[in-house]
N, C-alpha and C positions, 0 to 999 in steps of 0.2 A: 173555666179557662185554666189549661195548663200554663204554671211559671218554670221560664227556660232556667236552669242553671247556668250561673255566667263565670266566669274564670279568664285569668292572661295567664297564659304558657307562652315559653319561647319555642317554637318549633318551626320546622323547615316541612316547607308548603311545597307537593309535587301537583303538576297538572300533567294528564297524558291526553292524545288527541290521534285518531286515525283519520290518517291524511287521506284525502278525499272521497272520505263517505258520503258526504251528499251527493257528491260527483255521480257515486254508484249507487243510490237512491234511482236513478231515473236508467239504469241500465241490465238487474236483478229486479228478482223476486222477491215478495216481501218474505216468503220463508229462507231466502237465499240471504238476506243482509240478517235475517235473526240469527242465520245458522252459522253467519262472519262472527258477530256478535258476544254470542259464547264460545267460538273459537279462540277468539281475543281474549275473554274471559279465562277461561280451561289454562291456557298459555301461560297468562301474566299472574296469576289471582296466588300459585305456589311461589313464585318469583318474593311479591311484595310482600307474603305472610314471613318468608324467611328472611328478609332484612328487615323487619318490625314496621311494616309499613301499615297503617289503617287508610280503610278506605271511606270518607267520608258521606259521599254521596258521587252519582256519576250524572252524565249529564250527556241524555244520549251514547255520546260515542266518545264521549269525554271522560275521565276519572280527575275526581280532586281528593286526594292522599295528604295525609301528615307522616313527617319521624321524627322520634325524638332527637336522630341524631344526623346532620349534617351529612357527614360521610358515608354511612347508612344509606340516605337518600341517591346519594348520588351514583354509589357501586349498584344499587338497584336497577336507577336506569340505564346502566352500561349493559346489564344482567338483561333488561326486558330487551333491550334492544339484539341482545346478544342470541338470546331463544326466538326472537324475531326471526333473524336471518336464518339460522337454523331450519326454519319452519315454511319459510319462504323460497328456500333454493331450491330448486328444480321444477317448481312450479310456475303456472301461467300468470300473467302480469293481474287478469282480473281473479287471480285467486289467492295474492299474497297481501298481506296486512303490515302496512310500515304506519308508525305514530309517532309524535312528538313529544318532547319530552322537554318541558320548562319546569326550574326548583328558584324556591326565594326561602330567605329565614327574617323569622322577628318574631316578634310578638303579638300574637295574636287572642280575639277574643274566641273562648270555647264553649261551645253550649253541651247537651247530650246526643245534638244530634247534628251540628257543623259548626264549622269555624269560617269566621272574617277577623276583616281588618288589613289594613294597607299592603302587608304579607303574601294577603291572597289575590287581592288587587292586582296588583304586579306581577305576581306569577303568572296569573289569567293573560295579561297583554303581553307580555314577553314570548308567549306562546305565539304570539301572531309574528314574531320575529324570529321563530326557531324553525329549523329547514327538516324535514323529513328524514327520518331514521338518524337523527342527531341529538342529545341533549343540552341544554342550554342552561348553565345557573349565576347568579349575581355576584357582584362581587361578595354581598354577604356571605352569600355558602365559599366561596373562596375563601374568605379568612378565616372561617370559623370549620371549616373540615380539614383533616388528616393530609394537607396534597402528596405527602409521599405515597400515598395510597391508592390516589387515583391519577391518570395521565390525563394533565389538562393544557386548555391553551387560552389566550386572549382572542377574543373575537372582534368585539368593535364596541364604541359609547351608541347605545341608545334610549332614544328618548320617546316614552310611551305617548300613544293620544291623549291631550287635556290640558287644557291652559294649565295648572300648576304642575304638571308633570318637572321632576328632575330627570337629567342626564342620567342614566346606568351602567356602569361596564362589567359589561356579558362577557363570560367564559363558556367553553365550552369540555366536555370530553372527548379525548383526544381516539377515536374507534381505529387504534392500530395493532392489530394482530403481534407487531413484529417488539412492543413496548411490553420489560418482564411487567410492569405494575399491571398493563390489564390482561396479558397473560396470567398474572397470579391471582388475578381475578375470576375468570376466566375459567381456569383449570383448579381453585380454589374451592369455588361454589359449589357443596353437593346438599341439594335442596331433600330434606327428611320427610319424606310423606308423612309419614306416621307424628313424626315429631310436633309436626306442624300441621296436622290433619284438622285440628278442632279453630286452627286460627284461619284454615284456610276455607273451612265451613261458615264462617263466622264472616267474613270477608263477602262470601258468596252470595251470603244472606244480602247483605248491605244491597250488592250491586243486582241478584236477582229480582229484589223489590225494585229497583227504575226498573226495568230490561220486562218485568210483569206490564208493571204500569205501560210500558212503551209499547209493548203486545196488544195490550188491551185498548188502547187507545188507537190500535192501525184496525185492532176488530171492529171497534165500532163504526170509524169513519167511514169501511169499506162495505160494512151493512148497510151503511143509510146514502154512498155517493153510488154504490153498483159498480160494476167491475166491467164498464163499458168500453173503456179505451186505456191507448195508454198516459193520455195526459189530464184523465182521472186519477188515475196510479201517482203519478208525477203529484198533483193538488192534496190526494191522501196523504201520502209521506211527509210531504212539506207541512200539512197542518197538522201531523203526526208528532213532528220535529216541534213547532211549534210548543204541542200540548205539554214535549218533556218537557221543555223549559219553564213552561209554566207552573209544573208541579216543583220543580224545584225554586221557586223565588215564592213562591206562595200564591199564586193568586190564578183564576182559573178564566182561562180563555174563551172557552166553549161552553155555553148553557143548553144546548141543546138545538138542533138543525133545522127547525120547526120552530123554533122560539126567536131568530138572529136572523137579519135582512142580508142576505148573501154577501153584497158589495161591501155595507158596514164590517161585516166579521174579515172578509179577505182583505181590506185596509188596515184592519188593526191587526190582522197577524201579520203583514206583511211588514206592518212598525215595529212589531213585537218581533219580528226577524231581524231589523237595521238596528232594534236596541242590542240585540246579542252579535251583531257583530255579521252578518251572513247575507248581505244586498243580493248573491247570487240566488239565494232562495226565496228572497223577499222580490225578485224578476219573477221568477218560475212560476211563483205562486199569482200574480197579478196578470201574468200572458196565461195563466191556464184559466181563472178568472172570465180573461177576457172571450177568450177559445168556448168556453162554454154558455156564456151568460152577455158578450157583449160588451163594450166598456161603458164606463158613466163618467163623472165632472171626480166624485170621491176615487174612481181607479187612478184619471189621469195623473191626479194630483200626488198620488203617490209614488206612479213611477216617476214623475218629475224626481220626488223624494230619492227615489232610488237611485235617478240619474245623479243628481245633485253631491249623495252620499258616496257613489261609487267615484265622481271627479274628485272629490275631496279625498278620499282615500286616496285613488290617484297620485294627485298631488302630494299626501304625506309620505306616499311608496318614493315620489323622486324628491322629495327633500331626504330622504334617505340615503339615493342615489349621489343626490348634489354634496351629502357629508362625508361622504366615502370617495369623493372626487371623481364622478362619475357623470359629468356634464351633459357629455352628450345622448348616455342613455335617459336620462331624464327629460333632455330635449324632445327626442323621438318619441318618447311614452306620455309625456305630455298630452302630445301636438296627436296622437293616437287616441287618447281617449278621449280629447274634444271632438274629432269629426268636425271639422268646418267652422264650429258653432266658435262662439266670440268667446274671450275669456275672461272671466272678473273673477277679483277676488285672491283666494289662495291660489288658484292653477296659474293666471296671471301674473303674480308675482312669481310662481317656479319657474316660468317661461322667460321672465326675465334676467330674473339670477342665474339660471342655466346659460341665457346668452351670454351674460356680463361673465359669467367663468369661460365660457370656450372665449370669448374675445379676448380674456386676459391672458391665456397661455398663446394668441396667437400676437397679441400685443408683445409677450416676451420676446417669441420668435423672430418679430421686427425690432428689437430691440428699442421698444418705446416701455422705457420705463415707469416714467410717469402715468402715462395711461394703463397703464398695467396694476399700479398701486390702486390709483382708482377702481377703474373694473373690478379689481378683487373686493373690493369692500360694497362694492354693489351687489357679485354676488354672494357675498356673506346676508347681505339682507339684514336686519336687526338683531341676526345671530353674533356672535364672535368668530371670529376666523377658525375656519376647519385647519385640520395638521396640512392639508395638502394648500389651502390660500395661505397660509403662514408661507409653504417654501415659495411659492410663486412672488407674495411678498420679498420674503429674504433673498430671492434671488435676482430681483428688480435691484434691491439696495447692493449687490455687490458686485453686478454689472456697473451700476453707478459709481462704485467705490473704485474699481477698476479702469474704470476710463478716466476716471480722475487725474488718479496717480499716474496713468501712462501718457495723459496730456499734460505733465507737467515735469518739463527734463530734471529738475530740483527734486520734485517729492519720486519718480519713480528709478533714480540709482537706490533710494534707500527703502523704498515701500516695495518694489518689483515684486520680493518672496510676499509680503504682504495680502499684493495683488493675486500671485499664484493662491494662496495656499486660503484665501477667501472664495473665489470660484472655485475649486475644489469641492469646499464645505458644502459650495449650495448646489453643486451641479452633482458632486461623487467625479475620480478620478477617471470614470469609463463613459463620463457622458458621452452624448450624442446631439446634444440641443445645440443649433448653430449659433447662438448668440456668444456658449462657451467655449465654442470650436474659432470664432472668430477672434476672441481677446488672450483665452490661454495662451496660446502661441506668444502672442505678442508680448506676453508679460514672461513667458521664457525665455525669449529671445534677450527680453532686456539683463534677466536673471544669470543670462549665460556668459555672456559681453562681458560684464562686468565683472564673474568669478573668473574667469579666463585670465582678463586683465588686470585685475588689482591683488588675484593669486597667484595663479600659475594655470599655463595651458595645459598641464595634466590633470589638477586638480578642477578648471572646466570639463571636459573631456569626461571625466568622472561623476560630474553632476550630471551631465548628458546620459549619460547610462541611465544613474538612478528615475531621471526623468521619466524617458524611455521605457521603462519598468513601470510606471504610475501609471501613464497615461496615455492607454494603448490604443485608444480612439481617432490620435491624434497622428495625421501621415505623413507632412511633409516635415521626415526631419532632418532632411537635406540641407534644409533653410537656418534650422536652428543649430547644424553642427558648421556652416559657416559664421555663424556668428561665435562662437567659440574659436575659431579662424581669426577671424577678425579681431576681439579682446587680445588673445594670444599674441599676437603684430606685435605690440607695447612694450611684450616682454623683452628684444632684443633692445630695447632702447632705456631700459627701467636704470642703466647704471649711471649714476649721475658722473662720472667722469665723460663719457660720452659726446657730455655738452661742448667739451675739452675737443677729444676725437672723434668726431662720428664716423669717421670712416671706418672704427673699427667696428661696430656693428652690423657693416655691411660683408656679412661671409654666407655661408654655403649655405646654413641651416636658413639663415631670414630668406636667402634667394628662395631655397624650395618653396617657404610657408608664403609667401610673396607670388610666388609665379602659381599656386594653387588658389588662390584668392583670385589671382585674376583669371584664372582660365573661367571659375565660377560666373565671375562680370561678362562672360563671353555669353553665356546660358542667360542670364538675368541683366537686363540695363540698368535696371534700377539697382540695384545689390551693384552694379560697376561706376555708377555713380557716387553709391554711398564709399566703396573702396575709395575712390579717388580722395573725395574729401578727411576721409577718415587717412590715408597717407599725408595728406596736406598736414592734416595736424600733429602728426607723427614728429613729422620735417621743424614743423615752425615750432614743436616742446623741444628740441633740439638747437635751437638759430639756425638749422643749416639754411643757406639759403641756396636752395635748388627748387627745383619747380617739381615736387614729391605732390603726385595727383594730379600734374596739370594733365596730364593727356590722357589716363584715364577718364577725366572729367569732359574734356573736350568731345571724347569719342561717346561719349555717352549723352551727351546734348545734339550731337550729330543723329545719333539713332533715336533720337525719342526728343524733340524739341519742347514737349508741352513741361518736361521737367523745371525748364528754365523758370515759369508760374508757378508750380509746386514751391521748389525749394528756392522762389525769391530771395527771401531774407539769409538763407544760408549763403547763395551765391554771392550775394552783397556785400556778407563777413570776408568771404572769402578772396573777395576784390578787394578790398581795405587792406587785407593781411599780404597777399601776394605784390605791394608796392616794392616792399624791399626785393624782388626779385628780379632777376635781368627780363631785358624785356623778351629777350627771344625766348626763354625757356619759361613766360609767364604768357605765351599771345594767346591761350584762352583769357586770365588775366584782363590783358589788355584789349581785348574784344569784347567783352561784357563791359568795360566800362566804357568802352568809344560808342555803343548800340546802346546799351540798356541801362546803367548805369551814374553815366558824365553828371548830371544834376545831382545825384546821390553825395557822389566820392569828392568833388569838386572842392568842396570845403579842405578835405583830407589831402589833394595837391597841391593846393596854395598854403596849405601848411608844411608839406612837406618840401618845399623849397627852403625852407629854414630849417632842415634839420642839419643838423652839425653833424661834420664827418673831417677826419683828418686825411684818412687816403682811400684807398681801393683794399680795403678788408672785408675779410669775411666775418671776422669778430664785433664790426663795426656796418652793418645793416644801412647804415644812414646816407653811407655813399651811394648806396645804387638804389636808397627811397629816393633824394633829391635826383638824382637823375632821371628815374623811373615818371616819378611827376612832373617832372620839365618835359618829358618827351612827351606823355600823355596831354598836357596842357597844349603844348604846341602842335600836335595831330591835329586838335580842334582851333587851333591860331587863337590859344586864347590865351593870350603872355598880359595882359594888360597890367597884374598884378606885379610886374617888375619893373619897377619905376626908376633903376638906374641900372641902363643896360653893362657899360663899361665895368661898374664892380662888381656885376652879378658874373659875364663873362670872365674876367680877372680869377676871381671866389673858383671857380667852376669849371674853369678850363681843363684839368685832370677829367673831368667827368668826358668833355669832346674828346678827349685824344682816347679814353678808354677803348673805346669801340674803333675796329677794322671798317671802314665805308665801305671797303671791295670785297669783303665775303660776303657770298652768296650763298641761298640756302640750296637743297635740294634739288630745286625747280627752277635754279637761274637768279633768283631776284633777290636784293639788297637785304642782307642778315643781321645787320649790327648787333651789339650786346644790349648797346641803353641807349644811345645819342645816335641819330644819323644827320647825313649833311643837311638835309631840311626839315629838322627840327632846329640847326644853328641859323639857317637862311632866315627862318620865321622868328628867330631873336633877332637878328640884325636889322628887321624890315620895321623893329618899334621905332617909336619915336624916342628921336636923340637927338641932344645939342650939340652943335657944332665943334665943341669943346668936346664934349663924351667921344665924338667920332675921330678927333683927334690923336684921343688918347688909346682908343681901341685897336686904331691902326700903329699907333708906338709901340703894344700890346704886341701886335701880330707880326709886324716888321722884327722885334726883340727875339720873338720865338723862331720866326724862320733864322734868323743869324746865327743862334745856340744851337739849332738840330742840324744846320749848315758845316757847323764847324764837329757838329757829333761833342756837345758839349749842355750843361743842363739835365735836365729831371728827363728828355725825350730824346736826349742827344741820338740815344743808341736805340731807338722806335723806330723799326721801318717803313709804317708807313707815315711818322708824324711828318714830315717836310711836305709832302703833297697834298696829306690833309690841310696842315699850316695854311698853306698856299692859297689850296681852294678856299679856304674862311676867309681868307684876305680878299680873294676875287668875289668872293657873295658878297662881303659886305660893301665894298663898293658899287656893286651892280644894284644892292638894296637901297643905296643909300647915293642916287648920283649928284643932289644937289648937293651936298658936303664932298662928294668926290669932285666935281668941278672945282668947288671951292676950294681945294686943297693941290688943285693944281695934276688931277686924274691918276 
């Protein structure tokens, strides 16, 4: 018995692999795939000798290669790939040679005639993740080579077949003609025959001995199966394939054709196929099997195997897909390789977690959050969250964090940019996903309002720009340069002397910005509703007391009634606030509380019958709240809360003579300011002592005598005497059993 020599070196592990040679096993010659063979060889064999490559052993159609050095390794494979294409251009598809090229580095164990250990491992499986005329190496050979040397990129984290496998992040070289580093590669490399003549004989050697072996093993099988058909041919090759592998792990397949029960030997190679990785050979071999000899219980059982091994593969292909965020190809490829049949297992669970990811991004789309977070951890599966369910995560939580803040008039004057500039992060400023199409806005809008108004209308206007520059996804910004409109209003009103004069406020510039806002409410009901109210509060951070939004508002509850349910609670504030207003220039106002309102406000009239007022000012609001509410009260005859009519009349009389009884509006009919005659008729009709009624008509008799004489507070009123008159004649007409009694 020979003893191996044993050794750890650190060295970086190549695998090379020409891509679909089995494929071209069943559609050549066998002197045609020998003659590929050493073409391959011829090719690469000057290539690896001049970057110090050894070639360990081949394997078939495989090469596994050592370098001592990293960088080394990896400009080689740029270099084989390089003579590749070279070699390949102008030629027919079934005459040119592309291979793969996977590198790993570590430590490994070395004999005199191969090397293992975890190094090579890895190299091996990474190879099934590397794409055709591409090279692929670890992150090891990334930190440990030259990168100024070579043009590389990140590819993606993979993780090989095996329950302990770890994660790996694959690099690749970057094969672009127009990069000087593999141009100086490239046009660098001038490979020395001579120089290199005995390492590249030496090399030969290595790979002539399999490439012998593999001759001689297509010789035999083809002596003893006969050269009948072609899916003869097909069974030779494949136990051909077979035999290399076998000579390279040690252990011998084949005892002889005549000594081995046909079905037993075509089961075990077809195992010996699914152990190295190749279920499409390990079919070939079992349907050609079958094609000639029949099937048995030991065939079926293994294409099962085959089946079995290829869904699982499968499966591992779209967990692949699924960590690349690629849901729905994983779906289709799934549900492709099942055919019909049930799923358990690992394809089962892909099938799931593939749902539970497409449901989640459409769960975003509907803007269900919650189910959305879920979903995504579903289909993570017992993994941890891929980079791409992280953003569907983070973008569930800052739709959430956004609606937040914009349903709450507190936190979104201060959070608004918050809310921007978090959707952003998770959407990117050019989304397109309607969830972010629907809140952006609305969180600029609030953003705009409020720089407009608590800066300045040019410096909104400004922000609007930059907006508009972010966020070009984004169309209606018609909408949001009104709201900069709107904030800007404020500004005429920002000087606190104001409070003093408002009238001065009102000049050319506020007209234009004013009459441009409402043209806007002409296009938009809702936007002339919000005007309205948005002037109402302009008016009342001023005291004026003018009806600022009444008819904006009115006209816009005309045109769209279901408003009035929307902005309930608004309209409610803004019943309570318009009391101090006359009533003529509040009869929206005073419509919403006689219809929708009265039980609301009710409390706030009988209060406001006690507000204290000295006379008819505008500085002083309280004269035309009590009035305002005495009439309101008394539309619905609901005075009951005046329990002594004679001093409330007394108190209050200023308030009846305020108002004209004979202006008319527009349209013919009775205008007053605040009081009209039958609002005093349904005072006078309470209940009152005889003594009250006494003194009420001493009251009204006193009045008519002073306006008679043009003497008194109404002396010089033209229409108080008739008014006078008339309250004298209602109240007796209200009141005839105290009128009889006093003698008519």
């Amino acid at each position: 018995m020979t003893t191996r020599r044993l050794q750890q070196k650190n060295l970086t592990v190549m695998f090379t692999d020409i891509s679909g040679f089995t494929r071209h096993t069943e559609t050549i010659s066998r002197d045609e795939l020998m003659s590929r063979l050493e073409t391959h060889n011829e090719l690469l064999m000057p290539v690896i000798a001049h970057f110090e490559g050894k070639i360990i052993k081949t394997i078939g159609d495989s090469f596994l290669i050592t370098f001592e050095s990293p960088t080394n390794a990896v400009q080689c494979g740029l270099f084989m790939q390089h003579t590749l294409r070279g070699h390949n251009h102008g030629k027919p598809e079934n005459d040119q040679i592309h291979i793969k090229v996977s590198i790993n580095s570590g430590e490994v164990t070395v004999t005199d005639s191969d090397v293992f250990g975890d190094p090579v491992n890895v190299a091996a499986k990474i190879e099934k993740a590397t794409n055709p005329d591409e090279i692929y190496f670890t992150e090891a050979v990334f930190l440990a080579m030259n990168k100024s040397e070579v043009p590389n990129s990140f590819v993606k984290s993979f993780r090989p077949k095996g329950a302990e496998s770890m994660e790996i992040k694959l690099y690749k070289v970057v094969m672009d003609e127009a990069d000087e580093r593999y141009r100086k590669i490239v046009d660098g490399t001038r490979i020395d025959t001579d120089k290199i003549k005995t390492r590249v004989l030496e090399l030969s050697n290595t790979a002539e001995k399999e490439v012998g072996r593999y001759r001689d093993a297509l010789e035999a099988l083809v002596h003893s199966q006969g050269k009948s058909s072609r899916t003869v041919l097909v069974a030779v090759i494949a136990a051909a394939l077979i035999l290399g592998i076998a000579i390279v792990v040690g252990f011998a397949v084949f005892s002889g054709p005549n000594e081995v029960n046909p079905e037993q030997e075509t089961v075990r190679s077809a195992r010996a196929f699914l152990q190295a990785d190749r279920p499409n050979d390990a079919r070939d071999l079992l349907l050609a099997h079958i094609q000639k000899h029949g099937t048995g219980k030991g065939i079926e059982e293994a294409l099962a195997e085959v089946e079995g091994y290829e869904l699982n593969d499968a499966a591992r292909n779209c967990e692949k897909m699924l960590a690349e965020g690629r849901p729905d190809e994983a779906l289709a490829q799934m549900k492709e390789s099942l055919k019909q049949k049930e799923a358990s297992g690992l394809p089962k669970q892909i099938l799931e977690r593939a749902q539970s990811y497409m449901d989640a991004r459409k769960a975003l789309e509907e803007g269900d959050t919650a189910r959305t977070r879920k979903l995504a951890q579903l289909a993570a599966g017992s993994e941890a969250l891929t980079t791409d369910l992280k953003l569907l995560v983070q973008r569930a939580d800052a739709v959430e964090t956004a609606r937040a803040i914009l349903a709450d008039d507190k936190r979104k004057r201060i959070e608004c940019n918050a809310a921007v500039e978090m959707l952003a992060g998770a959407f990117g400023e050019r989304t397109d996903h309607p969830v972010a199409l629907s809140l952006l806005p609305d969180a600029l809008k609030v953003r705009l309002y409020w720089d407009a108004r608590d800066r300045s209308l040019v410096e909104g206007r400004k922000l609007l720009d930059a907006y508009k520059a972010r966020f070009i996804t984004i169309r209606d910004w018609t909408r949001l340069e009104r709201e900069v409109d709107m904030g800007g209003l404020w500004n005429y009103s920002s000087d606190p002397s104001l409070r003093r004069n408002w009238m001065s406020w009102y000049n050319e510039a506020w007209v234009d910005h004013f009459r441009r806002l409402e043209t806007a409410g002409e296009q938009d009901v809702d936007f002339l509703f919000r005007f309205g109210m948005e002037t109402h509060a302009i008016c009342r951070s001023l005291w004026v007391i003018t009806a600022g939004g009444q008819y904006q508002i009115a006209a816009a509850l005309e045109r769209k009634p279901e408003l009035l349910q929307l902005h309930r609670a608004e309209l409610l504030k803004f019943c309570r606030e318009s009391l101090s207003l006359d009533l003529n220039q509040a009869s929206i106002a005073r419509k919403l509380i006689r219809e929708q309102f009265f039980t609301e406000v009710r409390p706030d009239l009988v209060a406001g019958l006690a507000a204290t007022h000295r006379s008819s000012s505008e500085e002083n609001p309280a004269f035309t709240t009590r009035g305002t509410c005495f009439a309101l009260l008394a539309d619905r005859a609901d005075l009951g809360d005046i329990k002594d009519v004679f001093a409330f009349a007394r108190e209050n009389f200023d308030i009846f003579l305020e108002s004209d009884w004979q202006r008319l509006d527009s349209e013919g009919n009775p205008e007053p300011m605040v009081v009209s005659r039958d609002h005093v008729k349904r005072l006078w009709e309470q209940t009152m002592s005889l003594e009250d009624y006494r003194e009420l008509r001493r009251l009204l008799e006193q009045h008519i005598e002073d306006v008679t004489a043009k003497t008194g507070r109404w002396g010089n009123t033209v229409y108080a005497p008739t008014q006078i008159r008339t309250m004298l004649d209602d109240l007796k007409a209200a009141q005839p059993l105290h009128t009889e009694a006093t003698g008519g």
